[in-house]
Structure formats: C-alpha cells, structure tokens
ROTI-612557 format. One record per residue: x, y, z of N, C-alpha, C in turn; residue in one letter. Coordinates in steps of 0.001 Angstrom, whole numbers. Example, Ala and Ser with C-alpha at 12.3 -4.5 7.8 and 13.67 -1.06 7.14 Angstrom:
! ROTI-612557
[dodren [13190,-5690,7800],[12300,-4500,7800],[13200,-3300,7800],"A"];
[dodren [12850,-2250,7080],[13670,-1060,7140],[12900,30,7870],"S"];
! end
This chain:
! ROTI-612557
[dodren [78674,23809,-18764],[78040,24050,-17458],[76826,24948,-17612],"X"];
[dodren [77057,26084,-18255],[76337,26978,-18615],[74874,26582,-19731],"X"];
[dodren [74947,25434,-19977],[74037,25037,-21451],[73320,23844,-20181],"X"];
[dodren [74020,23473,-19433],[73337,22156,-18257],[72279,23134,-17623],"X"];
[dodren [72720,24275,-17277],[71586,24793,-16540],[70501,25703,-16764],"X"];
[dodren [70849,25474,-18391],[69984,26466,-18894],[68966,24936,-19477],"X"];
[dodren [69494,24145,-19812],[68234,22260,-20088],[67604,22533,-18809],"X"];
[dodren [68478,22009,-17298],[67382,22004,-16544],[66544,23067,-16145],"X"];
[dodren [67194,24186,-16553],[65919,25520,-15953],[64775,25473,-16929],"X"];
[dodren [64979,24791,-18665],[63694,24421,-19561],[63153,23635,-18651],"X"];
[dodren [63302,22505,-18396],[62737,21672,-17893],[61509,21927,-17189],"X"];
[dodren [62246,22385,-15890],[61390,22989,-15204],[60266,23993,-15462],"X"];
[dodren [60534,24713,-15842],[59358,25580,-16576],[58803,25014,-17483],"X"];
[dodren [59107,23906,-18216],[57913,22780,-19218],[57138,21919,-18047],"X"];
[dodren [57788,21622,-16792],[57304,21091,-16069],[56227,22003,-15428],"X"];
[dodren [56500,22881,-15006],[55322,24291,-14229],[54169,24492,-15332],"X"];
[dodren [54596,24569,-16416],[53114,24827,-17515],[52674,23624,-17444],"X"];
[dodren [53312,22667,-17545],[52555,21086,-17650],[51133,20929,-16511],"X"];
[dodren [51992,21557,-15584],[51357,21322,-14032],[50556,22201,-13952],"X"];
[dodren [50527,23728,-14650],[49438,24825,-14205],[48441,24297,-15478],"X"];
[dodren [48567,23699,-16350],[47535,23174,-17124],[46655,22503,-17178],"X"];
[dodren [47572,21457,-15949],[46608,20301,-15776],[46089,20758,-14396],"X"];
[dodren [46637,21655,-13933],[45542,22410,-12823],[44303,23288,-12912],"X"];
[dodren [44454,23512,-14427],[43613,25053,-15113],[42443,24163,-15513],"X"];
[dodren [43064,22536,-16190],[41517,21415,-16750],[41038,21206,-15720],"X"];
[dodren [41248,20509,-14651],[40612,19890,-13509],[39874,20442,-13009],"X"];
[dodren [40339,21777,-12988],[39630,23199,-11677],[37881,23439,-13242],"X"];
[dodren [38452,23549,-14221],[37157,23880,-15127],[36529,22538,-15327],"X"];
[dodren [37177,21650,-14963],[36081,20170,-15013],[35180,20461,-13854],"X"];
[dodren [35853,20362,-12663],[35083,20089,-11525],[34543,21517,-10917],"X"];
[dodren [34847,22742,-11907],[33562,23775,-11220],[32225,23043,-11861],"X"];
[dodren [32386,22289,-12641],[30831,22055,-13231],[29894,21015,-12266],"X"];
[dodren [31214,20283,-11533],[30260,19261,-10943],[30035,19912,-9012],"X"];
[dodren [28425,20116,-8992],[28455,20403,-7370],[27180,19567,-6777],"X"];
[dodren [28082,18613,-5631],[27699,18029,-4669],[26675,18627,-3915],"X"];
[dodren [25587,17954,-3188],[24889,18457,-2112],[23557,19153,-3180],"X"];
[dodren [23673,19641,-4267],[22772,20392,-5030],[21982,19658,-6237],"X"];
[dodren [20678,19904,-7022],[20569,19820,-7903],[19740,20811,-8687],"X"];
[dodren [19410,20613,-10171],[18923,21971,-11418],[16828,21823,-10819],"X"];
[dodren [16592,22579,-10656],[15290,22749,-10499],[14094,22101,-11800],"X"];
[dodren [15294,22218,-13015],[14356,21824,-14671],[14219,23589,-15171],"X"];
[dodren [13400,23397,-16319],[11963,21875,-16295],[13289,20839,-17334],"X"];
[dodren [12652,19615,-17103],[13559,18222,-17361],[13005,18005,-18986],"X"];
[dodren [14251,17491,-19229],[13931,17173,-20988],[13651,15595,-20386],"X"];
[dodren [14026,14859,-19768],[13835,13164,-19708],[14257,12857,-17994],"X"];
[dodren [13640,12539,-17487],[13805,11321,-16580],[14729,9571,-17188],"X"];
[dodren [15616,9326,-16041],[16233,8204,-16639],[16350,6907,-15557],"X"];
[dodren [16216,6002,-15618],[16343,5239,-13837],[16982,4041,-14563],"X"];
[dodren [17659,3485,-13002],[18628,2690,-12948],[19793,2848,-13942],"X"];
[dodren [20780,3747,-13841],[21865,4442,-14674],[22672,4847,-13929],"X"];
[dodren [24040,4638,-14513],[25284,4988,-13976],[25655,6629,-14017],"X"];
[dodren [26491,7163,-13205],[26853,8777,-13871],[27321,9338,-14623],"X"];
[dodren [28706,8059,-15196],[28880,8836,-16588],[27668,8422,-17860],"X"];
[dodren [27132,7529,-17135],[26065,6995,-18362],[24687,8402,-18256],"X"];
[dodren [25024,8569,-17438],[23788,9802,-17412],[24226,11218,-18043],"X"];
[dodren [25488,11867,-18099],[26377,12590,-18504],[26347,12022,-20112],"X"];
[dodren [26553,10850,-20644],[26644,10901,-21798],[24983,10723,-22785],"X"];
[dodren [24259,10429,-21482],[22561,10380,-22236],[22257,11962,-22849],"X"];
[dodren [23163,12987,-21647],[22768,14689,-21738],[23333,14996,-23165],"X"];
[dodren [25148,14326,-23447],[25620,14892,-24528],[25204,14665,-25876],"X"];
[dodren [24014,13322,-25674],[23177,12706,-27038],[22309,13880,-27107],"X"];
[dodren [21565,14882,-26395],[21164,15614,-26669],[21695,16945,-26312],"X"];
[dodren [22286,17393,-27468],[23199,19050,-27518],[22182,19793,-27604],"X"];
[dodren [20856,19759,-28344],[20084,20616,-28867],[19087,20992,-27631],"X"];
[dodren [19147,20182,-26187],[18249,20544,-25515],[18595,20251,-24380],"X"];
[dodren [19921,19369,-23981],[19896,19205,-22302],[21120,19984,-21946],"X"];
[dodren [21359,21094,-21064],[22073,21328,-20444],[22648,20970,-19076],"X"];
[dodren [22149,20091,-18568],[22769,19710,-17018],[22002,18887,-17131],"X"];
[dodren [22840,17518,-15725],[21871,16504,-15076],[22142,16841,-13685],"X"];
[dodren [20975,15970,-13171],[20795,15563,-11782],[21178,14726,-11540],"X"];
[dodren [21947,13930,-10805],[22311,12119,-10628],[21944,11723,-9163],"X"];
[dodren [21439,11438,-8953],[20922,10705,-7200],[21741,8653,-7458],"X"];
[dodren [22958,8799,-6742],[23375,7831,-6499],[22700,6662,-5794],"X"];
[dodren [22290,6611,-4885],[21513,5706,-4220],[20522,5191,-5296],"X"];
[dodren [19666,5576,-5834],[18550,5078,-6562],[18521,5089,-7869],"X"];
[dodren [20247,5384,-8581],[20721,5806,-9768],[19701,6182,-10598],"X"];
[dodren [19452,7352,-10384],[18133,8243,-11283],[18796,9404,-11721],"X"];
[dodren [18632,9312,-13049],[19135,10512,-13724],[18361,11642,-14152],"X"];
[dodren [18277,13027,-14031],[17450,13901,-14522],[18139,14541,-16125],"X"];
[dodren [17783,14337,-16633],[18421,15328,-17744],[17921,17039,-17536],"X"];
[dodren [18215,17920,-17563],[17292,19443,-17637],[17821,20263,-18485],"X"];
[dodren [17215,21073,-18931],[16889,22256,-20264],[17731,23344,-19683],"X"];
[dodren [17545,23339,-18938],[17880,25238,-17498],[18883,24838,-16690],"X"];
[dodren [19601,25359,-16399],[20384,25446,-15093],[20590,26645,-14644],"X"];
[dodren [20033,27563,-14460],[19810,29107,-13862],[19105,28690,-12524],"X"];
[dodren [18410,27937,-12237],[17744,27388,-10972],[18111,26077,-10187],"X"];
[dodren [18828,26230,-9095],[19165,25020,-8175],[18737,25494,-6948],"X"];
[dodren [18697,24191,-6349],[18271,23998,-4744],[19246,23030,-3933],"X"];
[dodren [19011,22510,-2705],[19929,22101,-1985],[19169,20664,-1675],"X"];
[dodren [20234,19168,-1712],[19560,18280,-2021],[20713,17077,-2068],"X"];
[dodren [20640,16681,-525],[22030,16462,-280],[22530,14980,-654],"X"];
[dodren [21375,14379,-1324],[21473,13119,-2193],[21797,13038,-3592],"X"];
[dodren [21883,14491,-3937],[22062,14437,-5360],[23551,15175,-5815],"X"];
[dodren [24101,15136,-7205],[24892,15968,-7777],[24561,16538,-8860],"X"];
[dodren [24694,17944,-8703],[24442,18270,-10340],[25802,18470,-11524],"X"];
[dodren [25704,18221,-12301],[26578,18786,-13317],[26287,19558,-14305],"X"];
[dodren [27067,20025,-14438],[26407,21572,-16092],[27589,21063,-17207],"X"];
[dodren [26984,20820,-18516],[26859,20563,-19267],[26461,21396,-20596],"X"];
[dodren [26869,22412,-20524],[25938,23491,-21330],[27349,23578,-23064],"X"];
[dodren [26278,22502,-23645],[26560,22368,-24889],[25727,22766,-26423],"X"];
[dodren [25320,24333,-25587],[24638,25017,-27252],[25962,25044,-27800],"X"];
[dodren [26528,25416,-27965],[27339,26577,-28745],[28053,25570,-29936],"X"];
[dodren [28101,24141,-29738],[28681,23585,-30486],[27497,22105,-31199],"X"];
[dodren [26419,22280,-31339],[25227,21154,-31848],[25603,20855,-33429],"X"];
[dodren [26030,19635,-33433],[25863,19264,-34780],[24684,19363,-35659],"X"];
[dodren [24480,19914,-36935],[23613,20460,-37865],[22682,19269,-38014],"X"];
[dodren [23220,17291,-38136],[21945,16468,-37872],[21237,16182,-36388],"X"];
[dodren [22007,16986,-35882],[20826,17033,-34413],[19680,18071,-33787],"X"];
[dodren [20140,18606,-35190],[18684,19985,-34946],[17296,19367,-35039],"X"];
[dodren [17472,18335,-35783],[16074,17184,-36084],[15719,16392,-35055],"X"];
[dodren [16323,16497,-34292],[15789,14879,-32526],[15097,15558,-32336],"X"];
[dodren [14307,14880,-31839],[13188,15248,-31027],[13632,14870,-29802],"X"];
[dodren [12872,15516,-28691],[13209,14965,-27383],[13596,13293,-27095],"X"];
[dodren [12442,12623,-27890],[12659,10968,-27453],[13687,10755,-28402],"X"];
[dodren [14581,11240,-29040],[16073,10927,-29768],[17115,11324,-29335],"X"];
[dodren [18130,10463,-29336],[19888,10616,-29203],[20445,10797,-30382],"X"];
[dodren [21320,11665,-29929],[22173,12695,-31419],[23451,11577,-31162],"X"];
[dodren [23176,10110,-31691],[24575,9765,-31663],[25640,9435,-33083],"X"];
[dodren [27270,9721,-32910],[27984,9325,-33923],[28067,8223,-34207],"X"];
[dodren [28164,7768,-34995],[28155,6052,-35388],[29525,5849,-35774],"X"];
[dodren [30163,4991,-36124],[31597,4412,-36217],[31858,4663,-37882],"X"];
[dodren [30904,5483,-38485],[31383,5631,-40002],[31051,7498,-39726],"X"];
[dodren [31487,7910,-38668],[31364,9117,-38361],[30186,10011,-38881],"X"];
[dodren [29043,9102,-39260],[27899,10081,-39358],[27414,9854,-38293],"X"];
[dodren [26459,11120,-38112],[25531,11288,-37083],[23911,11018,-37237],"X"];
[dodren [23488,10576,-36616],[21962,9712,-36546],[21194,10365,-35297],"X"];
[dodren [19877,10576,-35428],[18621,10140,-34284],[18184,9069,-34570],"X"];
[dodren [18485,9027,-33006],[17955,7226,-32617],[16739,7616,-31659],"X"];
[dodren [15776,6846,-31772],[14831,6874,-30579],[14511,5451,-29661],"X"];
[dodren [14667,6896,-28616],[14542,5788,-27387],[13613,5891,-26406],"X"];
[dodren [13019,4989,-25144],[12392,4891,-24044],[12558,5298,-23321],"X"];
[dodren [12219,6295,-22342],[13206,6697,-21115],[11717,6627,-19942],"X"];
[dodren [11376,7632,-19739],[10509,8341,-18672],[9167,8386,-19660],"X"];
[dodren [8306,7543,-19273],[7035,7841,-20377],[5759,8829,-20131],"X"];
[dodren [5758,8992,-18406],[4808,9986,-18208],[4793,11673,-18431],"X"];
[dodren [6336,11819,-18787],[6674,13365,-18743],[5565,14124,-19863],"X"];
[dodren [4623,15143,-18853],[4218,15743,-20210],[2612,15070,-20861],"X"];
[dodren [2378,14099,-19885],[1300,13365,-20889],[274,14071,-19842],"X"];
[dodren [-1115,13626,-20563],[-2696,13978,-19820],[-2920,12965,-18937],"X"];
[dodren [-3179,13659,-17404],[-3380,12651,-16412],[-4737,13545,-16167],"X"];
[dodren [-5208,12724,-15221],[-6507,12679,-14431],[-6570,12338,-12527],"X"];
[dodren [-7377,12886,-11942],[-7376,12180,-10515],[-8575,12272,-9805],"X"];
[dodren [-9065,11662,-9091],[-10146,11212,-8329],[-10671,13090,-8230],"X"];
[dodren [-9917,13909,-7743],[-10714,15082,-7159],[-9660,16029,-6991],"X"];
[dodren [-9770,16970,-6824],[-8771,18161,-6568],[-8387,19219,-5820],"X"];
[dodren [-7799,19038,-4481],[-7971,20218,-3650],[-7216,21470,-3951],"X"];
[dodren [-7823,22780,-3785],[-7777,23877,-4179],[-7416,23930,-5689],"X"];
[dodren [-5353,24250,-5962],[-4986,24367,-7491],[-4387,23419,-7955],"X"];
[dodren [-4435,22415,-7083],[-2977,21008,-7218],[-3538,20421,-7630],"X"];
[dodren [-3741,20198,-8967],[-3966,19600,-10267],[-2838,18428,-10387],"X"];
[dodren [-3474,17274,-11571],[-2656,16116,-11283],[-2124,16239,-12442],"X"];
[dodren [-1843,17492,-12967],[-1136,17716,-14274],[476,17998,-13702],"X"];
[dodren [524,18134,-12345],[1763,18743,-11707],[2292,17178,-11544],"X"];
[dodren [1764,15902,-11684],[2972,15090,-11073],[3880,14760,-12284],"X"];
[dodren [3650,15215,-13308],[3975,15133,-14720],[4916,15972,-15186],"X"];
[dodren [5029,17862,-14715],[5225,18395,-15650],[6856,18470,-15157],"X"];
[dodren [7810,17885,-14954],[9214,17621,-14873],[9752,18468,-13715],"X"];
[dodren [8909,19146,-12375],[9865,19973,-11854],[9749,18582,-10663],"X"];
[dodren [10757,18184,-9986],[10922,17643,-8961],[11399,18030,-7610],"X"];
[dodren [11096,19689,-7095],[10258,20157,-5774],[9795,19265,-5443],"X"];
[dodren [9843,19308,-3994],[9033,18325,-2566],[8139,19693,-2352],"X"];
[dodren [8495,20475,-2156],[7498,21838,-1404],[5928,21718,-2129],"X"];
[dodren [5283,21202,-1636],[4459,21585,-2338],[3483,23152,-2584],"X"];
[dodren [3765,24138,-1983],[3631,25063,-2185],[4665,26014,-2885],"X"];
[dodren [5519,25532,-3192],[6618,26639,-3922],[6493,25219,-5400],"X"];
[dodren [6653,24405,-5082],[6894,23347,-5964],[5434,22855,-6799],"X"];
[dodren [4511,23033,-6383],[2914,22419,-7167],[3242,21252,-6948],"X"];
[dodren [2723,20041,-6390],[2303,19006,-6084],[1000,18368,-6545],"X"];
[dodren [726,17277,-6757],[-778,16800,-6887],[-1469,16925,-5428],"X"];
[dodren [-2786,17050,-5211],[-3601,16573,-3803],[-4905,16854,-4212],"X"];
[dodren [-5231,15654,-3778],[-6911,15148,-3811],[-7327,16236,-2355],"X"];
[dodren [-8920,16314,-2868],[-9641,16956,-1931],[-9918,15842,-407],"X"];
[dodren [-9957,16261,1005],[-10360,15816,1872],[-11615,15219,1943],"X"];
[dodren [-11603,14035,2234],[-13205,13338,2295],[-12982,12767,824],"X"];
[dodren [-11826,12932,327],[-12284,11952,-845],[-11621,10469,-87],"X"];
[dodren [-12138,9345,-200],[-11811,7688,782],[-11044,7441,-221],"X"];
[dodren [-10730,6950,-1119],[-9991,5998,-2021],[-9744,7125,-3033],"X"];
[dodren [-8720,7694,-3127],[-8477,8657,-3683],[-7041,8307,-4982],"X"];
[dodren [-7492,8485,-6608],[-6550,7875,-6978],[-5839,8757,-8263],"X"];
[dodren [-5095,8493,-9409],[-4296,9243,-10248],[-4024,8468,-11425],"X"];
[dodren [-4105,9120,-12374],[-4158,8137,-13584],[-3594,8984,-14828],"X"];
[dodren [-2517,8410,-15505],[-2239,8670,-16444],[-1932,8279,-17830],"X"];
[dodren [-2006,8731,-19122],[-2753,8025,-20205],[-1358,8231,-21096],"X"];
[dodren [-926,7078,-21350],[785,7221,-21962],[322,6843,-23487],"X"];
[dodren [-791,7316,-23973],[-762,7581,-25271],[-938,6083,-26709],"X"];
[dodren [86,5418,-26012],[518,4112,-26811],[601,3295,-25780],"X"];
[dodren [418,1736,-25930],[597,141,-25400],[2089,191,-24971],"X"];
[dodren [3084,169,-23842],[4237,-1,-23304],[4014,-1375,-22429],"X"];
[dodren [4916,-2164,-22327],[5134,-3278,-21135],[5509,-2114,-19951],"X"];
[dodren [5189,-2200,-18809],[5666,-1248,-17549],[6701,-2186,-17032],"X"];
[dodren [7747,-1605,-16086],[8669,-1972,-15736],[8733,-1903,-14031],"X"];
[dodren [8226,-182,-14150],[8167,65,-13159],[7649,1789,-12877],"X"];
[dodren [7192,1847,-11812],[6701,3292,-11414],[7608,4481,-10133],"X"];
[dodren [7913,5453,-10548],[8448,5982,-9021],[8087,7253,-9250],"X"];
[dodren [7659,7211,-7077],[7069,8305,-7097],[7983,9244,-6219],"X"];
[dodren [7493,10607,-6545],[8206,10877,-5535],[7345,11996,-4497],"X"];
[dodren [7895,11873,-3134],[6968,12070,-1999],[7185,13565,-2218],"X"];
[dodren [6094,14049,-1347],[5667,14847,-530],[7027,15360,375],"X"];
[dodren [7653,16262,614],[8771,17009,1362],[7894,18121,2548],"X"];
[dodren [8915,18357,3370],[8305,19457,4467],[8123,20723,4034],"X"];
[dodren [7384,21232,4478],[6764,22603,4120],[6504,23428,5630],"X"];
[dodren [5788,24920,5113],[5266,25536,5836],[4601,24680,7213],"X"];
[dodren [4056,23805,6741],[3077,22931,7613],[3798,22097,8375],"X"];
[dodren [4627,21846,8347],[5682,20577,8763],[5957,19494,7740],"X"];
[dodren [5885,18501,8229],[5812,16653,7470],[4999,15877,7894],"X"];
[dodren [3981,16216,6075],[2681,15222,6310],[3666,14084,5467],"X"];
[dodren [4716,13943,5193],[4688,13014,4495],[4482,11323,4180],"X"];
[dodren [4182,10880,5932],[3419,9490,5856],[2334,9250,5698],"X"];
[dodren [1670,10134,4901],[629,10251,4122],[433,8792,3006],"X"];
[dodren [1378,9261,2436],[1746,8276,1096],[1982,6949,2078],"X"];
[dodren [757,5843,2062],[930,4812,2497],[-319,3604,1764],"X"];
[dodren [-126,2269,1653],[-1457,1799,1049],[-1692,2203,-232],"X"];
[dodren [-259,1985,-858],[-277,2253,-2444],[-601,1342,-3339],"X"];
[dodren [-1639,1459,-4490],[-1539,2,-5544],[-1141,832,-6555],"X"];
[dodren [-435,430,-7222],[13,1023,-9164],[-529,-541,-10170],"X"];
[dodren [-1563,401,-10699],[-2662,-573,-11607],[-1550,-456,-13015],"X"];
[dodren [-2269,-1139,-14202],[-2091,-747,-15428],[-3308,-1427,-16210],"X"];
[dodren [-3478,-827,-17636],[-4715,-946,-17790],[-4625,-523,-19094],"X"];
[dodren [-5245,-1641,-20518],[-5246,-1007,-21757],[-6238,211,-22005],"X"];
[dodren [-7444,-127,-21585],[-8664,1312,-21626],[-8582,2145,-20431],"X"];
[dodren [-9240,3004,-20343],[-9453,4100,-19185],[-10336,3664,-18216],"X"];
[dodren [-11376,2468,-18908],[-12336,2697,-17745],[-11916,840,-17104],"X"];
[dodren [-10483,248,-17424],[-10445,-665,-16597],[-8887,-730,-16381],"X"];
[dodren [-8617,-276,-15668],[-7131,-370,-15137],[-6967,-1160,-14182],"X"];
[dodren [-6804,-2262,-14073],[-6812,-2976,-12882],[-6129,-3932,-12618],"X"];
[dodren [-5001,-4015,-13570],[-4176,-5045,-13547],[-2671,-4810,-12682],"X"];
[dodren [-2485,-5518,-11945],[-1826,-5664,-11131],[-158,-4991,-11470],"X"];
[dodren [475,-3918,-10747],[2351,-3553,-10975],[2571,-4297,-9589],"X"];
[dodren [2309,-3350,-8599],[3243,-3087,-7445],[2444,-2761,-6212],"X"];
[dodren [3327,-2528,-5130],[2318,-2027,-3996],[3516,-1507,-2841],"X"];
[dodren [3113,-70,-2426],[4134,265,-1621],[2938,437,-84],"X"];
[dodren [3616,-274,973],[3104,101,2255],[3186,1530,3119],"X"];
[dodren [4850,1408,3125],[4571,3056,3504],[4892,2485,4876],"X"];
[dodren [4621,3929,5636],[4279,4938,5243],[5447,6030,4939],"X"];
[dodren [5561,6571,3802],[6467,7304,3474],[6959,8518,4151],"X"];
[dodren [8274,8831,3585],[9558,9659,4273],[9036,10779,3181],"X"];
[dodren [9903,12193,4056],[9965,13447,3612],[10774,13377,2171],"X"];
[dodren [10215,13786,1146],[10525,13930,-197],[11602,12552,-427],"X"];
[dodren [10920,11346,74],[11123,10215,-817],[11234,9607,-2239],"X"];
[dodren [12040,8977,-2409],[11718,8543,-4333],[11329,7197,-3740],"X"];
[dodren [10077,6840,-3976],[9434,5656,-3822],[9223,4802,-5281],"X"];
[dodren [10312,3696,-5640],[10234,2698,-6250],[9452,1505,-6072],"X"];
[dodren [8513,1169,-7170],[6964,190,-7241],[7741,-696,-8688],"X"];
[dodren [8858,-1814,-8559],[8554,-2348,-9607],[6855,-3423,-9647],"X"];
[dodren [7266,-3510,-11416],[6006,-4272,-11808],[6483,-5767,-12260],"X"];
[dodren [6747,-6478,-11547],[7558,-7921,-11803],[7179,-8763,-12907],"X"];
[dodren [5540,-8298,-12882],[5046,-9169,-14356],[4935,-9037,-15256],"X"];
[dodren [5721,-7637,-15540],[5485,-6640,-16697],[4318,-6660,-17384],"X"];
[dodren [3344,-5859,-16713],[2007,-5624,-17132],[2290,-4627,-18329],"X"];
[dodren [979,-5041,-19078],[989,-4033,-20769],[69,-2970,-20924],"X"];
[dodren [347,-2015,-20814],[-864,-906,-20666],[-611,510,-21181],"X"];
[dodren [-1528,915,-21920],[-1138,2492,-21779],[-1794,3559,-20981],"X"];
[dodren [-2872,3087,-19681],[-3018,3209,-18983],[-2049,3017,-17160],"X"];
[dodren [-2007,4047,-16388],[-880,3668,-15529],[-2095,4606,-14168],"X"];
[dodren [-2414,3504,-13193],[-2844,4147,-12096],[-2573,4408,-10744],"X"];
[dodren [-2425,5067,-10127],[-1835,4923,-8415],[-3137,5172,-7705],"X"];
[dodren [-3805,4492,-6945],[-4983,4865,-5608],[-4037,3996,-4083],"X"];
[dodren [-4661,4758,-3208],[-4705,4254,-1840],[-6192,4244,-1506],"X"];
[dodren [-5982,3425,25],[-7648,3433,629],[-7412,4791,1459],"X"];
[dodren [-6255,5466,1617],[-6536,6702,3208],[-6954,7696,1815],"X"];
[dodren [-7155,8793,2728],[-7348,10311,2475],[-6294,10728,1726],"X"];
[dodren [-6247,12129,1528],[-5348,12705,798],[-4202,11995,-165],"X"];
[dodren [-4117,11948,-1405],[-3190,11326,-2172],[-2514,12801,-2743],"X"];
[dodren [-1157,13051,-2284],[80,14245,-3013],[1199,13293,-3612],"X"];
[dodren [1162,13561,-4901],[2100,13358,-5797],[3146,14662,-5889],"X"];
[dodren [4089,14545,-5933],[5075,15554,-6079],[5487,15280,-7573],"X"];
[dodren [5914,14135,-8162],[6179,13735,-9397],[6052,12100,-9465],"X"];
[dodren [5726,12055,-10755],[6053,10370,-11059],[6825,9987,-12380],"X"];
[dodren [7252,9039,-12432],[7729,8313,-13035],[7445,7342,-13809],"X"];
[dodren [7370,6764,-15100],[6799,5674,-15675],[7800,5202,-16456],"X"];
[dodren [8305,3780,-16207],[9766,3158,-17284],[8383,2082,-17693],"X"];
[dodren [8888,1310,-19116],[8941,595,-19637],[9114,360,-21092],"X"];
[dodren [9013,-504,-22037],[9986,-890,-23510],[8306,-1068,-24350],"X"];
[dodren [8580,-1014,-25516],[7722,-328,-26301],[6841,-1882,-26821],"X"];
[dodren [5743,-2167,-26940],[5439,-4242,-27081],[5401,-3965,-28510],"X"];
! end
C-alpha cells in the first residue's frame, strides 16, 4: 500500500516537472516573438514573398550578423536586422529576436552579407550566395532634392514612414516629373520593385502623393526606359506598394518617376535573379 503511493506520488511530481518545463520552453520561445511591433534595423537583407518560418530560418543562415526579423504577413516581406535595441509599433508586422552571437560557427565568420551559413547533409558548413534585396546600400541619384532628404535614404535599410524622425527621399517643389534612380552595380533580370510610402507626420497625411508611378529599367544610366510596372495610386499612409515587372526586364539600372510634384520615398526595394 505504502510503495503504491509512494509510485503514484513519483508520478506526479515527474508529471509537474514535465509540465513546469514545458511551460519554462514555451514562455522563453514566445517572449521572443511580439505582435503589433517591429526592429527599427539598420537591416542586413530585405526578403519578399516568404513564409515566417522561412524568414526565421534565412536570419539563422546568418549567425554572424542577423539578430531579429520583421515578418509583415499580408505582403510576406521579411526584414532580416543587425539591432534589436530599437522597435516601434506597427500593427501589420511581428518581430522576433533571434540573437545568435554567442554561438557562430568558425566557417561562418567568412559570409559576407549576400551568403548563408548553411550545414549540408555531410555536416560541413558552407557560404552559399544568394539574391535577396538588390538595392540595399547601393548609389542612387534623383531628379532634385528638397532641403536634407537625399535619395541615399530610400536605400539605407531603416523602414520609418516618419519622414522626419525616419529620413525619407523628397524632390524639391516645382520639380514636374520628378524621378529616382538607382545603380545595382551588375546586369539582374528585375522581378519586381516595392516601395514603401510616405506615413503621417507632424504635418498630417500627404501620403496620396505617391500616385502616377512608372518603374523603368535600363542597362546604361543615360537610358532607362524600359518598361517594369506602373502603380496609379494614389497611395495610403506608410504603404508597401508592390510594382511587379511581368517581362522581366534586364538592367542594372532601376528607375521610379511620376508626372505630379513631390516624389518621397521612404524605402525601396529591388528583387530579381542574377542573367
């Protein structure tokens, strides 16, 4: 009698650790993941059309440099980012933290950003390089420049709508056909372009601004004119505006103009596969 109730009183207490354990993983899984929010950057890669664990496992190919993503479900866009000391509120997105210094395998000190630290099935480890986001980081240009909003900002990975806390692109007033151009270095097929809008500010929401969009592509600088996409507009408060290019134009040239006034880029985007 005495040995029966001393089995089931083990039991039970193998059962209570079982249960406070698998309460202790879950609770440290899911402090990492928070709804409603995402990481400010700056972004190691932009990723589009991707699933969430597929975006989660793009971060763990790189140990040596991504600590958190961004995931925006609707438009499955993945951010990879460097930082997570900085978030904002952003009720389309989730962030997750991911913060995998402490354990980087010794052949992944060598990737470079455009490489994945992946294991291969004979348990070595490789950089692989891949395509992701081609404008991050490159030399752009734009019709004109009002005040400091340089068109180096639709590039440099922070994805802020504010454009005053955030740096935005914006052409000067009185410029008519006002446009943005950026120089991806090497010949890519384009896939596609996304931009993303203009958000409310101090000022309110100019953001149907962004309307009467063409996205050119173009092997030289001084002829970009070949046909992606075209968004009408007129655009929403800190929109991600998707321009596929159906004919997969070849260019390492990539341009956006409208015919109105003011052109603000908040960030862009450039996918396509290498010809």
């Amino acid at each position: 009698m005495v040995s029966s109730l001393i089995r089931k009183f083990l039991k039970e207490v193998a059962f209570t650790t079982v249960l406070l354990c698998l309460v202790s993983l879950y609770e440290r899984a899911t402090t990492a993941i928070v709804h409603g929010e995402r990481y400010r950057g700056p972004f190691v890669r932009v990723v589009g059309i991707i699933g969430q664990q597929q975006c989660v496992r793009e971060c763990k190919h790189r140990p040596k440099l991504c600590r958190g993503v961004n995931y925006q479900k609707q438009e499955l866009l993945c951010d990879l980012v460097s930082a997570i000391n900085e978030t904002e509120s952003k009720s389309d997105y989730v962030r997750i933290e991911l913060d995998q210094t402490g354990h980087i395998p010794d052949e992944c000190l060598s990737c470079s950003t455009d490489d994945l630290c992946v294991t291969l099935s004979s348990k070595k480890v490789h950089c692989i390089r891949v395509l992701l986001g081609l404008a991050l980081g490159k030399h752009t240009e734009q019709s004109s420049t009002y005040q400091s909003y340089m068109a180096e900002y639709a590039v440099d990975g922070n994805r802020g709508t504010d454009i005053f806390h955030d740096k935005c692109t914006h052409t000067r007033g009185g410029d008519k056909n006002p446009w943005w151009r950026v120089d991806l270095l090497t010949v890519y097929t384009i896939t596609s372009v996304r931009i993303l809008n203009r958000g409310k500010d101090q000022y309110g929401d100019v953001s149907n601004r962004l309307r009467n969009v063409t996205v050119t592509v173009g092997l030289i600088e001084s002829d970009v004119n070949t046909p992606c996409g075209v968004f009408a507009g007129p655009g929403t408060a800190s929109q991600l505006v998707v321009i596929d290019c159906p004919t997969l134009p070849q260019g390492r040239f990539v341009k956006i103009s409208k015919t109105t006034e003011a052109l603000t880029l908040c960030e862009v985007d450039v996918f396509g596969s290498s010809v």
